[in-house]
DRENTORKOL-3810 file (N, C-alpha, C; in nm, 4 decimals):
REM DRENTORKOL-3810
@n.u->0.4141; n.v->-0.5912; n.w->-0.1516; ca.u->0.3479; ca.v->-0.4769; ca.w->-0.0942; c.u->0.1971; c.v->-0.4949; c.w->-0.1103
@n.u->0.0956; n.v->-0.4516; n.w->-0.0193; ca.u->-0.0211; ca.v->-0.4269; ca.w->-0.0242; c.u->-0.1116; c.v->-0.3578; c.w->-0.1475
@n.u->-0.1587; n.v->-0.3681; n.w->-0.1890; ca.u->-0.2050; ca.v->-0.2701; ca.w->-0.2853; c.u->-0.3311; c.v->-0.2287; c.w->-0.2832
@n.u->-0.3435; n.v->-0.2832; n.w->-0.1844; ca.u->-0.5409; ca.v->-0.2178; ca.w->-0.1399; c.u->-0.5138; c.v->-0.0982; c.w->-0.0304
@n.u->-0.6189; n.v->-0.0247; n.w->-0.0151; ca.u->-0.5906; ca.v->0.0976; ca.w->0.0893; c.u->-0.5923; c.v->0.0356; c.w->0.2311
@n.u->-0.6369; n.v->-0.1452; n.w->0.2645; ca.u->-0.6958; ca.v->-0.1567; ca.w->0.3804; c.u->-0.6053; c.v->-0.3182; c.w->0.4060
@n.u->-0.6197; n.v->-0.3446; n.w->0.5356; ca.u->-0.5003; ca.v->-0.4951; ca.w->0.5559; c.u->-0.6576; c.v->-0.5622; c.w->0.6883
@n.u->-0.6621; n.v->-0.6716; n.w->0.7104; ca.u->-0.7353; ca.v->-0.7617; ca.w->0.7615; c.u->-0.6097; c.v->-0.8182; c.w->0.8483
@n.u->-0.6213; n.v->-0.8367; n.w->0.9781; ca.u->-0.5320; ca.v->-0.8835; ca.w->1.0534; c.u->-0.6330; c.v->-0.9839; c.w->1.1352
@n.u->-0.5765; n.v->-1.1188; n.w->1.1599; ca.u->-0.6185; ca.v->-1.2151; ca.w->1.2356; c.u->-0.5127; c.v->-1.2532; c.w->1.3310
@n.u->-0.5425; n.v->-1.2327; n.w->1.4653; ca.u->-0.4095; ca.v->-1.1786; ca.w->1.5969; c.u->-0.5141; c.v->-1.3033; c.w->1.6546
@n.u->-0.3882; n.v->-1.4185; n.w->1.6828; ca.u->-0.3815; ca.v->-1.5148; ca.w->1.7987; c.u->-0.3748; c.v->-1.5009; c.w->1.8951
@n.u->-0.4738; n.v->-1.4562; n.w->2.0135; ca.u->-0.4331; ca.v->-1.4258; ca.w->2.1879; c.u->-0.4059; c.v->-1.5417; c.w->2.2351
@n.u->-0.3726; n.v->-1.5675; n.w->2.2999; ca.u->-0.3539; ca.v->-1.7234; ca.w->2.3929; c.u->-0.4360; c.v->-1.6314; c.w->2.5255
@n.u->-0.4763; n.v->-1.7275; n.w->2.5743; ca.u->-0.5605; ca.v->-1.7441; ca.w->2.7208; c.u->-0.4561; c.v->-1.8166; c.w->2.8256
@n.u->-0.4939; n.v->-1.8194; n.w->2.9376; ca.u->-0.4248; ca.v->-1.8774; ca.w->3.0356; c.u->-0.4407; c.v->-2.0549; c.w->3.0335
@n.u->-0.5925; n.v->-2.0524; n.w->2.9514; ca.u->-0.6634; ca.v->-2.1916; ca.w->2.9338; c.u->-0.5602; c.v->-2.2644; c.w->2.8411
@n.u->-0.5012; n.v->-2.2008; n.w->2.7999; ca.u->-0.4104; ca.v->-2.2724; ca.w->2.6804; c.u->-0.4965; c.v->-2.3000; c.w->2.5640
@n.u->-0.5743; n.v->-2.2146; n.w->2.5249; ca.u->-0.6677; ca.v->-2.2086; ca.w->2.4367; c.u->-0.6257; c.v->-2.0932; c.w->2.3370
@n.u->-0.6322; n.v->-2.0854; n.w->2.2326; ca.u->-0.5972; ca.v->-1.9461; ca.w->2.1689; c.u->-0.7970; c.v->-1.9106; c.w->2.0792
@n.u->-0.7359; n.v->-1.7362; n.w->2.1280; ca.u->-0.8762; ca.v->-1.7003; ca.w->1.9953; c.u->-0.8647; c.v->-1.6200; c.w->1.9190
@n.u->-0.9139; n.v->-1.6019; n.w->1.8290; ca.u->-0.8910; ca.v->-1.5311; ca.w->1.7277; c.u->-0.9481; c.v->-1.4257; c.w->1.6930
@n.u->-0.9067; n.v->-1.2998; n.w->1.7002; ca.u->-0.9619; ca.v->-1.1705; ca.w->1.6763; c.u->-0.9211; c.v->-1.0894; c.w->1.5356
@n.u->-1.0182; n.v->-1.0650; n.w->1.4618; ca.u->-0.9869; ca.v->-1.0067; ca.w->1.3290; c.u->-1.0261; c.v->-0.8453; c.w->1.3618
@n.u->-0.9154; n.v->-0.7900; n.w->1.2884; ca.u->-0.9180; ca.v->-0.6403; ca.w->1.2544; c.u->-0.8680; c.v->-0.6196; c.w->1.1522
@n.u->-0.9978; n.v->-0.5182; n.w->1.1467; ca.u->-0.9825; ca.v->-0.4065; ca.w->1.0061; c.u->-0.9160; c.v->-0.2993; c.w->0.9963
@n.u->-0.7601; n.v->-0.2927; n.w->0.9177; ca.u->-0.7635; ca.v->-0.1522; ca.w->0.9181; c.u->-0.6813; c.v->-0.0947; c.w->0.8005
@n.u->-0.7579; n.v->0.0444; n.w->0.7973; ca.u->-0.7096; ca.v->0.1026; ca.w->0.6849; c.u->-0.6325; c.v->0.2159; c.w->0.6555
@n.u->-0.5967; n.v->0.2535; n.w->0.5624; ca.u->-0.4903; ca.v->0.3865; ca.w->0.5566; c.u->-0.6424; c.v->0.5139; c.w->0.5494
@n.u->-0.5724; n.v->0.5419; n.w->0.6485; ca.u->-0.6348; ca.v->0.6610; ca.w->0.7149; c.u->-0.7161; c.v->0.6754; c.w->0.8113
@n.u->-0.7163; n.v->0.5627; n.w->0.8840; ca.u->-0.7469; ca.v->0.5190; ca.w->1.0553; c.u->-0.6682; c.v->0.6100; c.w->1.1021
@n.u->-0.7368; n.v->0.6163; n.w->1.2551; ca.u->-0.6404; ca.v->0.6484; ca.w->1.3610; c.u->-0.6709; c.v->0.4906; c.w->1.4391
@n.u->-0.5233; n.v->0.5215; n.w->1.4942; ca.u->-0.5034; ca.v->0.4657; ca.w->1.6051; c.u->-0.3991; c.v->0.5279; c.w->1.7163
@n.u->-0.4585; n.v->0.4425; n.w->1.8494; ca.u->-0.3599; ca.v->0.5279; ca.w->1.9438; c.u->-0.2411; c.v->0.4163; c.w->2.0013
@n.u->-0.1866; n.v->0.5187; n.w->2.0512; ca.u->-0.0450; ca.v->0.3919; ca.w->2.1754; c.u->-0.0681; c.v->0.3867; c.w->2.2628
@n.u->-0.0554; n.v->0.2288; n.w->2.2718; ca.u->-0.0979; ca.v->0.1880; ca.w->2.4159; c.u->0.0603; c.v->0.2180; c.w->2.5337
@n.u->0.0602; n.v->0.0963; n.w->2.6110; ca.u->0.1558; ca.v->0.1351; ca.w->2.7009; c.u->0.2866; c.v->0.0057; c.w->2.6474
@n.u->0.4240; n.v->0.0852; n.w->2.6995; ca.u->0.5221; ca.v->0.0438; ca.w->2.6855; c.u->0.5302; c.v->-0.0962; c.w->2.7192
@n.u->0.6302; n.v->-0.1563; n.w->2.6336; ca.u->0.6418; ca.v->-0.3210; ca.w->2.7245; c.u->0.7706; c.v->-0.2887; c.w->2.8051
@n.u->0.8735; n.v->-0.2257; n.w->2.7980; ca.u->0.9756; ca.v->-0.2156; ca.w->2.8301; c.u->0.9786; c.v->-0.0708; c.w->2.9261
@n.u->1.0545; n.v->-0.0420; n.w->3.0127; ca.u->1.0451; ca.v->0.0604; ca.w->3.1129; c.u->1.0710; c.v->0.2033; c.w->3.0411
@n.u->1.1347; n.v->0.1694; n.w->2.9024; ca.u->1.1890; ca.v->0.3243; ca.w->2.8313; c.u->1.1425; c.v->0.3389; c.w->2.7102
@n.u->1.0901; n.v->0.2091; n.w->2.6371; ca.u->1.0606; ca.v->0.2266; ca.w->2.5142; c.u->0.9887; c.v->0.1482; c.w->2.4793
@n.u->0.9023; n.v->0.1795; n.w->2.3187; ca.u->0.8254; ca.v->0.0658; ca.w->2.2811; c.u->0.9069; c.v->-0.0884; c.w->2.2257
@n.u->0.8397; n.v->-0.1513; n.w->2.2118; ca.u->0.9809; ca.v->-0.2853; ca.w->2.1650; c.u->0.9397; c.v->-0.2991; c.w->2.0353
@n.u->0.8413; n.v->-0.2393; n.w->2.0052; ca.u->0.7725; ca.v->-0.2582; ca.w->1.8233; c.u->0.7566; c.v->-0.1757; c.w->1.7452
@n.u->0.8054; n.v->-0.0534; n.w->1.7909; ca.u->0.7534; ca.v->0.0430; ca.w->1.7177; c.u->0.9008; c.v->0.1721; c.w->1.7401
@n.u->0.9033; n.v->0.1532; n.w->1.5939; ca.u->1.0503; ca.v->0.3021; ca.w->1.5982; c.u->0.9899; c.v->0.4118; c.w->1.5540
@n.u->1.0654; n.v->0.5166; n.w->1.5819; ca.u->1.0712; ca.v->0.6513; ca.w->1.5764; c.u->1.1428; c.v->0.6915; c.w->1.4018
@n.u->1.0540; n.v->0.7455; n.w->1.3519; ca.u->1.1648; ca.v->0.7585; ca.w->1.2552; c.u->1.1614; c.v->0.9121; c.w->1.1844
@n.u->1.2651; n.v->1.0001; n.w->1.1878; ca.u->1.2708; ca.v->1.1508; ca.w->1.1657; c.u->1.3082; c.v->1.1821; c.w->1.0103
@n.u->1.2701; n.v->1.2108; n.w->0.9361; ca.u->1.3466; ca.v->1.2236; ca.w->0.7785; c.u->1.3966; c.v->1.3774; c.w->0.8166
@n.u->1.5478; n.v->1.3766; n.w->0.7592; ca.u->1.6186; ca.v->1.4736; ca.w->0.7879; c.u->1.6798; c.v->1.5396; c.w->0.6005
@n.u->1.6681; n.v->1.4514; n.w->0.5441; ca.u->1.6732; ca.v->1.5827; ca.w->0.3832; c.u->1.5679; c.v->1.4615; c.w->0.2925
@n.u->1.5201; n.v->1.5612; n.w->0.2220; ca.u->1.3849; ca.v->1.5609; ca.w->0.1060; c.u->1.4513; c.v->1.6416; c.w->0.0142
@n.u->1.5195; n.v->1.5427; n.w->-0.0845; ca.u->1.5857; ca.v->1.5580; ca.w->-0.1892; c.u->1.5344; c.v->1.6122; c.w->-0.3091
@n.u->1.3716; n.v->1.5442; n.w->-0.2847; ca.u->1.2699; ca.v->1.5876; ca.w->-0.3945; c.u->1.1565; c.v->1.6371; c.w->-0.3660
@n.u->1.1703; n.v->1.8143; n.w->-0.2844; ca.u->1.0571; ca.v->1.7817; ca.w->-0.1596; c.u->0.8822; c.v->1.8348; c.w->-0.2206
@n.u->0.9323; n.v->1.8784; n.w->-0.3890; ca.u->0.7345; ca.v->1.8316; ca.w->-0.4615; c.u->0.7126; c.v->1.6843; c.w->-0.4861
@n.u->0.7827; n.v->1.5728; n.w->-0.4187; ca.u->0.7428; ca.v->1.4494; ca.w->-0.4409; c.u->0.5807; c.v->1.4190; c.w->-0.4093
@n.u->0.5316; n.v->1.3684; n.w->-0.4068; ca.u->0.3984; ca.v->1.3227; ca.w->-0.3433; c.u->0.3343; c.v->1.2181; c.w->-0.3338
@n.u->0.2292; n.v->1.1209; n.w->-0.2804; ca.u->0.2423; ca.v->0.9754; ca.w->-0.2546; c.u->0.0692; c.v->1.0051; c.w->-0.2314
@n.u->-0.0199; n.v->0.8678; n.w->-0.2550; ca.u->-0.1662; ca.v->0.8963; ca.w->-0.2863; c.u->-0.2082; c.v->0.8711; c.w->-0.1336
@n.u->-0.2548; n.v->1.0049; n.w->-0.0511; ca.u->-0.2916; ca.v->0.9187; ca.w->0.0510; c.u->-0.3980; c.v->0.9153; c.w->0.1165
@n.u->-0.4660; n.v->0.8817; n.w->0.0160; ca.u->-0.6211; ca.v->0.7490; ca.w->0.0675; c.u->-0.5532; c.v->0.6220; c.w->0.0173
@n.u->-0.4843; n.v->0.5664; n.w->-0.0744; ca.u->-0.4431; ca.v->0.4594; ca.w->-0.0393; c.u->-0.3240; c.v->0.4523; c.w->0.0021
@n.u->-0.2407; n.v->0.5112; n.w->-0.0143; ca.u->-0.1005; ca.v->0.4899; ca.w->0.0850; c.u->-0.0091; c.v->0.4620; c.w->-0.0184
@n.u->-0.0718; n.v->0.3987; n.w->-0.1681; ca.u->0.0260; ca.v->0.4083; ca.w->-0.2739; c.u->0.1600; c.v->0.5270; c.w->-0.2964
@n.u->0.2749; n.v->0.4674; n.w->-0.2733; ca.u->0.3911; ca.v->0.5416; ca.w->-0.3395; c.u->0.4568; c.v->0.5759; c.w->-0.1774
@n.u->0.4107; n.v->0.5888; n.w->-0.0815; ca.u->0.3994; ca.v->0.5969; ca.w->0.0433; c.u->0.5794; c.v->0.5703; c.w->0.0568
@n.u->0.5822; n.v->0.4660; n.w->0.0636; ca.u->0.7133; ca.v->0.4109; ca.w->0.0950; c.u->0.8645; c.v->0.4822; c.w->0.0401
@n.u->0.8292; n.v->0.4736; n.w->-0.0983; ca.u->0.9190; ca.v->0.5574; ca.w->-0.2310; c.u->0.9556; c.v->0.6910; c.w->-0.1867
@n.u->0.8353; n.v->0.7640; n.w->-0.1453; ca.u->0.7886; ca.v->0.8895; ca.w->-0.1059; c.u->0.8534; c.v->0.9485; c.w->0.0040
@n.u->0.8499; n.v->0.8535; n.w->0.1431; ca.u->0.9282; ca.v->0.9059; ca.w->0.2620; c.u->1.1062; c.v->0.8337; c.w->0.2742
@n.u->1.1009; n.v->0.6970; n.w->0.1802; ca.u->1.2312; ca.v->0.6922; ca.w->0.2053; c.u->1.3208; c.v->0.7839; c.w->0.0915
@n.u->1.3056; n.v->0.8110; n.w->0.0285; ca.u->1.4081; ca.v->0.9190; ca.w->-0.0769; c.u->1.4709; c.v->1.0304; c.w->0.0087
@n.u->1.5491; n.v->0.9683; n.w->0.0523; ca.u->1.6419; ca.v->1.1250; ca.w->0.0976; c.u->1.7354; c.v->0.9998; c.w->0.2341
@n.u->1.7011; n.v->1.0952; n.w->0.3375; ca.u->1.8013; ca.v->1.0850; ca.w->0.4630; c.u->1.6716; c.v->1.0542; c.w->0.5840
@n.u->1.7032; n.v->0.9136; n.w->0.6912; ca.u->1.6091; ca.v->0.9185; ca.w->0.7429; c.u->1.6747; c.v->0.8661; c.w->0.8636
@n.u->1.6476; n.v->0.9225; n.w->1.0118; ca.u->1.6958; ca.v->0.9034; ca.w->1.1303; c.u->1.5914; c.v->0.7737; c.w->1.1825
@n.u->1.6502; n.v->0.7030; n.w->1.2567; ca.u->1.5691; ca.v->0.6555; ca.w->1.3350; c.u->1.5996; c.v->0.6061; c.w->1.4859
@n.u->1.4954; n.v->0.5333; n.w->1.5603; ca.u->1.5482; ca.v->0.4935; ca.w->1.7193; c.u->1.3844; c.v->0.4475; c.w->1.7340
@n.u->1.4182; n.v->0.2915; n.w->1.8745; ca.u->1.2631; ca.v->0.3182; ca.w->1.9281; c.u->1.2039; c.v->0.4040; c.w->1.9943
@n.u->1.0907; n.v->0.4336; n.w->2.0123; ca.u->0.9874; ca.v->0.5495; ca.w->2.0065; c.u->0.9615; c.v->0.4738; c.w->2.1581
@n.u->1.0220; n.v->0.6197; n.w->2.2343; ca.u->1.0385; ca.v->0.6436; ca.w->2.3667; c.u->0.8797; c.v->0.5780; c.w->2.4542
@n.u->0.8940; n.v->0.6078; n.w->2.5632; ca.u->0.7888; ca.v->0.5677; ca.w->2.6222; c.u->0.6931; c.v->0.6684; c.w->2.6581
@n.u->0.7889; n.v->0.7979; n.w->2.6557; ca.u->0.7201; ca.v->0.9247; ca.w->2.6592; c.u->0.5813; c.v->0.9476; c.w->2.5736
@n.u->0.5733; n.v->0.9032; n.w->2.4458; ca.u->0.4445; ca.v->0.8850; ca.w->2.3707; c.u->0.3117; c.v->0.7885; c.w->2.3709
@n.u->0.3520; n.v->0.7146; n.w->2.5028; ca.u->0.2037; ca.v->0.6681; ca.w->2.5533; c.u->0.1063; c.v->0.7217; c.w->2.5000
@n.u->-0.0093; n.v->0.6854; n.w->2.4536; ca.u->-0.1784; ca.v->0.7815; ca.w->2.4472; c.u->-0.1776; c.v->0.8513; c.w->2.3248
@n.u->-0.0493; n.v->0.8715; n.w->2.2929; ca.u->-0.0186; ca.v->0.9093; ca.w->2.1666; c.u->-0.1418; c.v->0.8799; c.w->2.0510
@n.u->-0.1904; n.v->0.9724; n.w->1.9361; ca.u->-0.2512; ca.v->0.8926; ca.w->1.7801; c.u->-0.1902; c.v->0.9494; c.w->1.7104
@n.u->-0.1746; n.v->0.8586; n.w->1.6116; ca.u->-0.1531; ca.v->0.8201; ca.w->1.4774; c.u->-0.2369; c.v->0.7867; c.w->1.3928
@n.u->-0.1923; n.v->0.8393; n.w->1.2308; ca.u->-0.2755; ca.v->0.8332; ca.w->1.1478; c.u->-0.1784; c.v->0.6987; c.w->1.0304
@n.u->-0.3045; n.v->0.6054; n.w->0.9896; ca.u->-0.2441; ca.v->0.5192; ca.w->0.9013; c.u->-0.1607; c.v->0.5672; c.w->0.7687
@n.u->-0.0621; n.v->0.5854; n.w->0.7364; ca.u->-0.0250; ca.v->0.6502; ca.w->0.5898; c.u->-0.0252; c.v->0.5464; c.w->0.5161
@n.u->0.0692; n.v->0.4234; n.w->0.5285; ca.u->0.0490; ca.v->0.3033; ca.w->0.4762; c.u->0.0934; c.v->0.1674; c.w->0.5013
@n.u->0.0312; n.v->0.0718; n.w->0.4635; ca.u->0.0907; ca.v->-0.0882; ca.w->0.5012; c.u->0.1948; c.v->-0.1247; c.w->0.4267
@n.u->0.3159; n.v->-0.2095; n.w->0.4309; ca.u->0.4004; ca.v->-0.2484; ca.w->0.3608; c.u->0.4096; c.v->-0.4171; c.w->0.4365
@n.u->0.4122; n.v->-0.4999; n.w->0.3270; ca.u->0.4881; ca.v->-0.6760; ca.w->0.3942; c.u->0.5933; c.v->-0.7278; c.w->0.3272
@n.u->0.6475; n.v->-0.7176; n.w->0.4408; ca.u->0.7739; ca.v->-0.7794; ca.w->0.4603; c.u->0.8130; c.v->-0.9116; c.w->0.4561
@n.u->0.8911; n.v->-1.0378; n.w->0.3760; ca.u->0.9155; ca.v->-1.1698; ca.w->0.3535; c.u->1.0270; c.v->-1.2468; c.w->0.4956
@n.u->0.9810; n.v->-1.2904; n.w->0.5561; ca.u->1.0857; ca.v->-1.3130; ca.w->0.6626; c.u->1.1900; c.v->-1.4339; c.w->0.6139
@n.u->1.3102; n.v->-1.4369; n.w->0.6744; ca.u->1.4026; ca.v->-1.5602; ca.w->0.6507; c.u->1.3042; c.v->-1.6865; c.w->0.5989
@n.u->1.2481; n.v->-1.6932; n.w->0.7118; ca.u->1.1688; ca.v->-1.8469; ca.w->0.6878; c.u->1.0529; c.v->-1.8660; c.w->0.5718
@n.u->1.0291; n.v->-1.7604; n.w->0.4874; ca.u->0.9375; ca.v->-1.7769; ca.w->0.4137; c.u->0.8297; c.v->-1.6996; c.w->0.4320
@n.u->0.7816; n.v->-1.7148; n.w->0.5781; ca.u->0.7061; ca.v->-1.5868; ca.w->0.6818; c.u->0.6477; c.v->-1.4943; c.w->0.6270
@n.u->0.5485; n.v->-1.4278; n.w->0.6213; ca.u->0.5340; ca.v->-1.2577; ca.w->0.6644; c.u->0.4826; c.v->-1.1766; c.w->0.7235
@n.u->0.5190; n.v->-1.0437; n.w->0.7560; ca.u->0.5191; ca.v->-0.9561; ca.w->0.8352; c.u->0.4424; c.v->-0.8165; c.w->0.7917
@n.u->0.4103; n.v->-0.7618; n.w->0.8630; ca.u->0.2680; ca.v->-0.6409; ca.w->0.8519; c.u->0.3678; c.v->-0.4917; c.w->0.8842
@n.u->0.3782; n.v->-0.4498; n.w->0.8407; ca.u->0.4627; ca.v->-0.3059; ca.w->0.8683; c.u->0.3428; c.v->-0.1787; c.w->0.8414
@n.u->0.3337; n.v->-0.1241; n.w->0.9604; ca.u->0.2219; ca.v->-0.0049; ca.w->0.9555; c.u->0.3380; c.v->0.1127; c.w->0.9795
@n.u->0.2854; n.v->0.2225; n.w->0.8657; ca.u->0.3712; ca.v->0.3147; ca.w->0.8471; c.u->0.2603; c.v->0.4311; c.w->0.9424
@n.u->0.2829; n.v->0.5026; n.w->1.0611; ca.u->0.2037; ca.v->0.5715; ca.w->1.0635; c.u->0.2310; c.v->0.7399; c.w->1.1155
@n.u->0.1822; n.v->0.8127; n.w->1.0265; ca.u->0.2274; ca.v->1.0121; ca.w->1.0658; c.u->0.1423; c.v->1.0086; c.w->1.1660
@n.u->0.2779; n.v->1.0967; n.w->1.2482; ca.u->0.2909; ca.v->1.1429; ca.w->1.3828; c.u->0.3429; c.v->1.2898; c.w->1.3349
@n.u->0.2705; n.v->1.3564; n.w->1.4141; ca.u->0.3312; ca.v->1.4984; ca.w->1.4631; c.u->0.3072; c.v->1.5715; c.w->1.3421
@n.u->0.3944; n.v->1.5164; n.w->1.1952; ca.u->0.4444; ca.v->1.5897; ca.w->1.0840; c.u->0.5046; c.v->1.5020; c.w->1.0314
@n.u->0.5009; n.v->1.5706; n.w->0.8709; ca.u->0.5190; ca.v->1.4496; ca.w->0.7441; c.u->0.6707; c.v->1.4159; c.w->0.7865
@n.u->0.7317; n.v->1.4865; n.w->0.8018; ca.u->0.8594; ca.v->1.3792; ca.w->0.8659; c.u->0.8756; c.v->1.3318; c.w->0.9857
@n.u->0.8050; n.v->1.3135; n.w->1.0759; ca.u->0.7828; ca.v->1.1902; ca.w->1.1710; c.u->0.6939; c.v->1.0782; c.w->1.1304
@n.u->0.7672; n.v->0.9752; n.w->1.1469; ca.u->0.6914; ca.v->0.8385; ca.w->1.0859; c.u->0.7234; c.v->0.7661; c.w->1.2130
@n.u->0.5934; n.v->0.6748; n.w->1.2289; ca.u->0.6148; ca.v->0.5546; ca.w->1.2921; c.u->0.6228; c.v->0.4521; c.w->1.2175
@n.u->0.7350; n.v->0.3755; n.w->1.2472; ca.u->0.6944; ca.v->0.2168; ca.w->1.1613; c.u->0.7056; c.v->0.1200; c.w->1.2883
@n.u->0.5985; n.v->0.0535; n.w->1.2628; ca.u->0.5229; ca.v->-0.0233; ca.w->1.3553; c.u->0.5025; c.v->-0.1610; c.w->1.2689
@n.u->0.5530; n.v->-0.2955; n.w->1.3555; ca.u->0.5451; ca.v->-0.4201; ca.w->1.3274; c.u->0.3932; c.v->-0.4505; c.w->1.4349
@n.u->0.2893; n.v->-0.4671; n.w->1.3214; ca.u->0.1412; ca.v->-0.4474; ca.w->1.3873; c.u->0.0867; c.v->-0.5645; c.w->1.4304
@n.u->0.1389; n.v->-0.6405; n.w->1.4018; ca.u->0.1127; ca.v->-0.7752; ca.w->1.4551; c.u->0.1416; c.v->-0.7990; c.w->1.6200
@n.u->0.2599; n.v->-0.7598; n.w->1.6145; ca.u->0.3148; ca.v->-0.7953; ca.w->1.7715; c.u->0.2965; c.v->-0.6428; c.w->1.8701
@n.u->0.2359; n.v->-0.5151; n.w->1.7499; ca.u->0.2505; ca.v->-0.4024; ca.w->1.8793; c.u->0.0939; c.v->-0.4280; c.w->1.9392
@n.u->0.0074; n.v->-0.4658; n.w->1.8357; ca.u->-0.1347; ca.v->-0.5268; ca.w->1.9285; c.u->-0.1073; c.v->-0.6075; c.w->2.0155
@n.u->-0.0746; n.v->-0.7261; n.w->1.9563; ca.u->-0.0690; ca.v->-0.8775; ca.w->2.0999; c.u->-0.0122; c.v->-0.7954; c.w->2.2148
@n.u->0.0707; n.v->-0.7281; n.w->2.2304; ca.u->0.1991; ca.v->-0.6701; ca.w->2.3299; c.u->0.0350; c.v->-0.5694; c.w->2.4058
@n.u->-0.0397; n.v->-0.4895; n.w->2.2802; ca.u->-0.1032; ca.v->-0.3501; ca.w->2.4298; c.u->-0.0299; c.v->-0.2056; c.w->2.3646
@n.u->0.1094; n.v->-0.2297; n.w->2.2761; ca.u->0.1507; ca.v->-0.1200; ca.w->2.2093; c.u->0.0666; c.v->-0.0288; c.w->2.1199
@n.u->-0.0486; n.v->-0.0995; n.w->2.0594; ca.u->-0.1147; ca.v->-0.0062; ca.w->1.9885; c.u->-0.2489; c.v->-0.1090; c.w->1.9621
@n.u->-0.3490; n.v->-0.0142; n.w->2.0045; ca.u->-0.4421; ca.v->-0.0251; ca.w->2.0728; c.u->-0.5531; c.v->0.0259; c.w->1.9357
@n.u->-0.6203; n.v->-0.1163; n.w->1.8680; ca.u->-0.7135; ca.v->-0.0122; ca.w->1.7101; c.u->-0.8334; c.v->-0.0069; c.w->1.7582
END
């Protein structure tokens, strides 16, 4: 897991030149960012919807300027999820927190946790690929 309030992302575009460049972004828990447009005709392909439906411990609380406990915090209980329709185009979001993920291969992966609407709507967003894609736009 992250343990700073902020993640540095370096996103490979490829060009048509067959050239790739490299664009670094900054971002931190408690950015906004917005949604860009769908890749798919109904939904985002990177980014789920996720509803918490019981808060078992609901004076829990999680630090959020850095996003510490974040994770602990919203998964304890019961939590719905699905990808996050296309209906939320233009949409913002606020950063709550980063989490990385170890892939099969050794790999890793950028997971942006971000409140929507209300503390139980979460986006979790794989931020790597919802930028390259146009899904979310910092």
């Amino acid at each position: 897991m992250i343990k700073s309030a902020g993640i540095l992302l370096l996103l490979f575009i490829s060009s048509s030149f067959a050239t790739a460049q490299v664009r670094e972004i900054s971002l931190n828990v408690g950015d906004s960012l917005s949604l860009g447009t769908c890749t798919d005709s109904s939904q985002f392909a990177h980014i789920d919807l996720m509803i918490k439906t019981r808060w078992p411990n609901p004076d829990a609380t999680y630090d959020t300027l850095s996003g510490k406990g974040f994770y602990n915090w919203y998964f304890d209980g019961d939590v719905d999820s699905r990808r996050l329709p296309c209906s939320y185009e233009g949409g913002r979001f606020r950063i709550a927190a980063f989490h990385v993920y170890a892939n099969e291969d050794g790999s890793q992966r950028t997971v942006i946790f971000g409140q929507f609407i209300d503390n139980a709507t979460v986006l979790w967003i794989e931020i790597e690929k919802a930028i390259e894609s146009g899904e979310v736009i910092p």
